[in-house]
N, C-alpha and C positions, 0 to 999 in steps of 0.2 A: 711597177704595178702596186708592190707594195705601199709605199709611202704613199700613193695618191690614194689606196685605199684606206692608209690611217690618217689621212689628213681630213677625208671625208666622213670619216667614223667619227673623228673629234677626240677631245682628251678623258671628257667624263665618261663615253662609254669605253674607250680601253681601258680605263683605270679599275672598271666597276669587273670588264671582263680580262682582264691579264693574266688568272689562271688558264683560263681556254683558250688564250694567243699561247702560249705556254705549252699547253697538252697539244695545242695543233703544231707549233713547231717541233714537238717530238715525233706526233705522228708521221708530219713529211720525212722527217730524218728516218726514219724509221721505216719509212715505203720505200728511200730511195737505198736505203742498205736491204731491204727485199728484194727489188727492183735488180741489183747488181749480184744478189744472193741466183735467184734465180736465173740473170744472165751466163752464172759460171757454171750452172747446171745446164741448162737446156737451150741458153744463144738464141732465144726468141722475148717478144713482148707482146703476143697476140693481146692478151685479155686486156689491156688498160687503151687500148687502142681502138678494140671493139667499142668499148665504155665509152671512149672519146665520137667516135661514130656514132654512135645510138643517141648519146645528146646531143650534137649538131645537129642529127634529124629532127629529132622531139623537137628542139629551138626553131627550128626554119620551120614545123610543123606548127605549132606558137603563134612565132610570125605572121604564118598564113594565112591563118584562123583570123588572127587581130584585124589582119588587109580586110578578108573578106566579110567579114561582120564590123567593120567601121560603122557609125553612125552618121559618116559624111559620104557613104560610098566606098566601092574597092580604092583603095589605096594601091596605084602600082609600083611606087619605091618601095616600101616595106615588102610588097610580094616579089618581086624583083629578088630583094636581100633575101626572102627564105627559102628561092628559089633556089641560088649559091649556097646558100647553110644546107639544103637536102643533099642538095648532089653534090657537096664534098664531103660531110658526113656518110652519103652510098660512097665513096671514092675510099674512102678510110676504111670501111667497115669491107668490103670485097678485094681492099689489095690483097697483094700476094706476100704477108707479113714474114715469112719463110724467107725471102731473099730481103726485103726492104730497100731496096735498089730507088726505087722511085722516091721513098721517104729520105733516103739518105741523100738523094740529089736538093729536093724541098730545104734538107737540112744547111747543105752545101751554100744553097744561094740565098737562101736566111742569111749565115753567117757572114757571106759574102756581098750583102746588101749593107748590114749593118755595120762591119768592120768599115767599110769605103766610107759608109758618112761621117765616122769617127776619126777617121784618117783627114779627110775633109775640110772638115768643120772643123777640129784640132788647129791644121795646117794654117786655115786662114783667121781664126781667133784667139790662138793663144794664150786659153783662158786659162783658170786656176787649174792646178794639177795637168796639163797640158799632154808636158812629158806619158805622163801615167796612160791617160786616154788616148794617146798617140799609140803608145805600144799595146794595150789593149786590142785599138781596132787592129793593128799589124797581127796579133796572135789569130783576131777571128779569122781574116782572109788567109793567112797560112791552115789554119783550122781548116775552112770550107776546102781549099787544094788537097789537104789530105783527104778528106771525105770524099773529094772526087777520083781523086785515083783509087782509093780505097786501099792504102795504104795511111799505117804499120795496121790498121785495123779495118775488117771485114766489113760488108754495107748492115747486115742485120747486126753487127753489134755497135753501131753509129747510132739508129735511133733509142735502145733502151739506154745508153749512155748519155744523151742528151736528157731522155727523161731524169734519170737520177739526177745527174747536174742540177738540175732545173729543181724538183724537189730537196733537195741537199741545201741550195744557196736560199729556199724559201725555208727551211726548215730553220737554218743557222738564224735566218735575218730576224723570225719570229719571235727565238729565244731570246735573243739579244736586245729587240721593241719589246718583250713580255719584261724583263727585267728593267727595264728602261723606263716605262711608262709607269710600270710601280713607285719610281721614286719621284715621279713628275710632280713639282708643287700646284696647285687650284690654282684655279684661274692664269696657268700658262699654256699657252700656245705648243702643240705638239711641236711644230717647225723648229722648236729652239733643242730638240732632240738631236742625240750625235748623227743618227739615223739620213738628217734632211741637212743640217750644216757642214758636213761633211763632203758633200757632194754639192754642184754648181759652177755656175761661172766663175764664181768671187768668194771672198769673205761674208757670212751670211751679216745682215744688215734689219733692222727694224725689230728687234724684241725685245725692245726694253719697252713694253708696255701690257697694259692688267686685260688678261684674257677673258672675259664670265663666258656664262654657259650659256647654250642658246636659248631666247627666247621662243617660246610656242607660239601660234598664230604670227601674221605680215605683218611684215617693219611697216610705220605709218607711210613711211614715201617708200616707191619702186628703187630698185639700184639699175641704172641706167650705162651700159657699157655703149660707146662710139665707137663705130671704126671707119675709117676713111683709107680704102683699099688702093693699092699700088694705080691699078689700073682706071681709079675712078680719080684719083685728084692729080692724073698728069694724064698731058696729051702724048699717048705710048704712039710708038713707030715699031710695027712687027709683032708678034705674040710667041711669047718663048712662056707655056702655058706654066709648065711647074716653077719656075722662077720669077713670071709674075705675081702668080697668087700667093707665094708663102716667103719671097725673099725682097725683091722690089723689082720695079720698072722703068725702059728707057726708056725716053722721050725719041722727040725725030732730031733733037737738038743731042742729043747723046748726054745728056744728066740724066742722073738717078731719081727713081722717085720709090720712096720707102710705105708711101701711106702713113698712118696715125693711129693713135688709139686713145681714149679717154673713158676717165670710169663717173659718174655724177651719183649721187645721193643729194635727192632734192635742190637744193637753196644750202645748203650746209656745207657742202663739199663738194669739190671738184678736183679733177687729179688729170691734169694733161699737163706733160713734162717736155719742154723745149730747149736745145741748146740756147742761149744769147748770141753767140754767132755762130751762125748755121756752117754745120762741114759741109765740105765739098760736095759739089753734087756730079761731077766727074765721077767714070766710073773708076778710075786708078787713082783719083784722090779717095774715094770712097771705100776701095779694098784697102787702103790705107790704114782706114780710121781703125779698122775691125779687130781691135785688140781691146781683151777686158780689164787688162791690168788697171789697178786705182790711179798707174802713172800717167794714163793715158785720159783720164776725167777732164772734163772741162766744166765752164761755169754754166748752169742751167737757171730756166725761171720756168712757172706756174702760171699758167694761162687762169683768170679769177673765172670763167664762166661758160659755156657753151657759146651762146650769144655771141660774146666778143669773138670767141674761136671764127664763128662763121663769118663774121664781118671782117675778120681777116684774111679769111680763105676760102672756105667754101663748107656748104653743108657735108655730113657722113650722109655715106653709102648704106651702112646698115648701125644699127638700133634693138640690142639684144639687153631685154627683161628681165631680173629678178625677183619676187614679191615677196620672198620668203629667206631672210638671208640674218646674220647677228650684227643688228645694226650698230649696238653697243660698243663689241670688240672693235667696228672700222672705227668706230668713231673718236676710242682710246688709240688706236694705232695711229690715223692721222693726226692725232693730238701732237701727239710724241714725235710724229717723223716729217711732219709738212716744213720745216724749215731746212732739211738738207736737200736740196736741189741740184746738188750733182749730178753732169751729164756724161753719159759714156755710150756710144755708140751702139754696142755692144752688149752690155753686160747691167746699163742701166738707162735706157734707153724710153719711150714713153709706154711701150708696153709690157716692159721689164716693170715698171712701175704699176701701171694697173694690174698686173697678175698678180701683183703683192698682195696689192689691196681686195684683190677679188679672192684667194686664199683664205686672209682674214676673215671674211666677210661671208663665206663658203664651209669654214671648217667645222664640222659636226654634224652637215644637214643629214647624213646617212644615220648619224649616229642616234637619233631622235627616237628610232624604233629600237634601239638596241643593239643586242648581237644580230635582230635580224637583220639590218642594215647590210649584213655581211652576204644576204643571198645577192647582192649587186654585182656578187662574185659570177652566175650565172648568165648577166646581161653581157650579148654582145657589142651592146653600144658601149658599155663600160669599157672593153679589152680597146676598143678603138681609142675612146677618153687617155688612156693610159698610153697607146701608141703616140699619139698625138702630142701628148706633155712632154713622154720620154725625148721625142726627135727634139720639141723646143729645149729642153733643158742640154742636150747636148749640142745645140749652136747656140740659138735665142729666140727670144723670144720677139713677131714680128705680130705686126695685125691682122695676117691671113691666118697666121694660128692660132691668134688668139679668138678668131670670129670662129674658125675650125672648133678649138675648145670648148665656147661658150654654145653655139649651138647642142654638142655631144654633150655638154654639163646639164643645160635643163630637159634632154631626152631622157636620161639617167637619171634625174631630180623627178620628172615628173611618171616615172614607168613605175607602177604599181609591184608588189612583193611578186616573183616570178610563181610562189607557193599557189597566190590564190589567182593567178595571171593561170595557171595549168590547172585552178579548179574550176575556174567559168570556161574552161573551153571544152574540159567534160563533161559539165552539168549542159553545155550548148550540144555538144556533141547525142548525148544520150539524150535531150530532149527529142533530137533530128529522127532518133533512132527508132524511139518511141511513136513517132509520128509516122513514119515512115512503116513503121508493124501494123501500127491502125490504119493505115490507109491497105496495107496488104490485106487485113481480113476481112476489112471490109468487101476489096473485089473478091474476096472468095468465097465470099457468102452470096 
């Protein structure tokens, strides 16, 4: 979560604000040695729990408001969504935080969701640090077992232990980006930070090139993302819903079909990446291929155009918009990296490749307002944004996630500061209120 929220802050506003990533990383530190202070006194964590519940409601309350004063009409997905945000916000706020039984299960099969896909995805990519993330996920689903037996530790001291944890590892990370971002030279790309290179499928790759700052007002042309979905550019036999949409599809012939992805900026640029001879499309030729190692690369080429793409294939499925993005920085980074065409299944694949370039091309728009960029902290669309990247960076990156991403990116681009998002819904509220007294007095009179 972190990193994709420094990546979207950009480099000029951490640089400007690094004491206050600084003072917040102490403070986490600092909650979460509270947090265990008080766990060895009193073995509960009502109060932050309560907090947690009180704004889930408030949010789903938000929501609600948004749905029902749309200017297109009730909206029933978003009302829907603050429907779940109220009643698990009441579900938090009324458990029984004294035993935490039920939290500790929630916690169990969190750990126990996540360790399995890490197990997983490790097993069949064998990507950079492998070993590491292999044992990782082995830690959390032994973690979640312990939790459920609730052994060597009690269920109410399971969830304030996860809080600390959780505050502790944000508190550390902060320090370590506040430090870090202070020495970052102008016009570099955060990504090239130990923070984001450290972590991935591979060796990080594309920054040798001149970062500037974002420009204000829309790039002259749209940035134009393609996707060509499993399900739409092959004739599937059967529906196996979660692995069609985010990993790929059979046919009735039993080949793979993976989808596509391509990124355009006008007439200037286009970025859709092809093996020259296509792998397997067998499905055990194809669990084959799925290793990200550099030994495992094959020789790739550069589709010149959209146009040609579809005279080759077939039109995308879907067609997701940019207007407002740092046309410059893609522009210096295609410079610099259109001639390495290396293809890997895996680890550099065609939408391995456009998420590069939409990064680029992505990074700072939070940061435009400043430190307030940082209330994106509050949006739930955001925590999804972050769910969504975290899962691709730990297999890869496919065009069901990336169409998943780009949708959650311009929800989050385009959602006003949450500050005056809760002041129009009070001035609409107290307008209602007001109305509604004058209509009283009047029948009383």
């Amino acid at each position: 979560m972190l990193r994709l929220l420094f990546l979207l802050m950009g480099g000029p506003a951490l640089r400007a604000g690094w004491p206050y990533l600084t003072g917040l990383g102490l403070l986490c530190a600092g909650a979460s040695a509270g947090i265990l202070m008080d766990l060895l006194q009193h073995g509960s964590l009502s109060f932050p729990l309560h907090v947690l519940g009180v704004f889930l409601a408030v949010e789903g309350l938000a929501e609600a408001m948004s749905a029902i004063y749309s200017p297109a009409g009730i909206a029933w997905p978003p009302l829907m969504k603050s429907a779940g945000l109220m009643l698990f916000g009441l579900l938090v706020f009324i458990a029984p935080h004294d035993s935490s039984l039920c939290f500790s299960l929630v916690f169990a099969l969190i750990f126990l969701l996540d360790g399995g896909f890490r197990v997983i995805s490790c097993s069949l990519m064998r990507c950079r640090r492998w070993t590491r993330k292999f044992s990782l996920g082995c830690a959390e689903i032994l973690f979640s077992l312990l939790i459920a037996i609730h052994w060597p530790l009690a269920p109410h001291v399971i969830v304030p232990l996860c809080f600390a944890l959780l505050l502790a590892g944000w508190g550390i990370n902060l320090l370590f980006m506040g430090a870090q971002i202070h020495a970052l030279p102008e016009n570099t790309s955060v990504t090239a930070l130990p923070l984001f290179t450290r972590k991935g499928l591979r060796a990080p790759h594309g920054l040798n090139y001149e970062h500037p700052p974002l420009q204000a007002g829309h790039a002259s042309v749209p940035l134009n993302v393609y996707i060509w979905t499993p399900l739409g550019s092959g004739d599937v036999a059967g529906r196996r819903p979660w692995f069609d949409r985010w990993v790929a599809a059979i046919d009735h012939r039993g080949e793979v079909s993976t989808g596509h992805t391509s990124l355009e900026m006008g007439e200037e640029l286009y970025i859709s990446l092809y093996p020259v001879d296509d792998v397997s499309r067998s499905l055990r030729g194809f669990l084959q291929t799925l290793c990200a190692k550099e030994e495992f690369d094959v020789e790739g080429c550069l589709l010149p155009s959209l146009e040609s793409e579809i005279k080759r294939w077939c039109r995308p499925d879907k067609r997701l918009v940019l207007t407002h993005y740092n046309q410059a920085a893609l522009r210096n980074y295609w410079r610099a990296n259109a001639t390495d065409t290396r293809y890997n299944l895996t680890s550099r694949n065609c939408s391995t490749s456009v998420m590069q370039a939409l990064d680029v091309a992505t990074e700072g728009l939070l940061g435009e307002k400043g430190l307030k960029g940082l209330w994106v902290l509050l949006n739930p669309d955001f925590w999804l944004l972050s769910l969504v990247r975290s899962r691709a960076e730990g297999m890869t990156w496919t065009p069901g996630l990336v169409m998943d991403y780009c949708i959650l990116l311009r929800r989050v681009l385009e959602t006003q500061q949450r500050t005056s998002r809760y002041r129009k819904i009070i001035h609409r509220l107290r307008v209602e209120l007001l109305g509604a007294r004058m209509v009283v007095r009047s029948l009383l009179r």
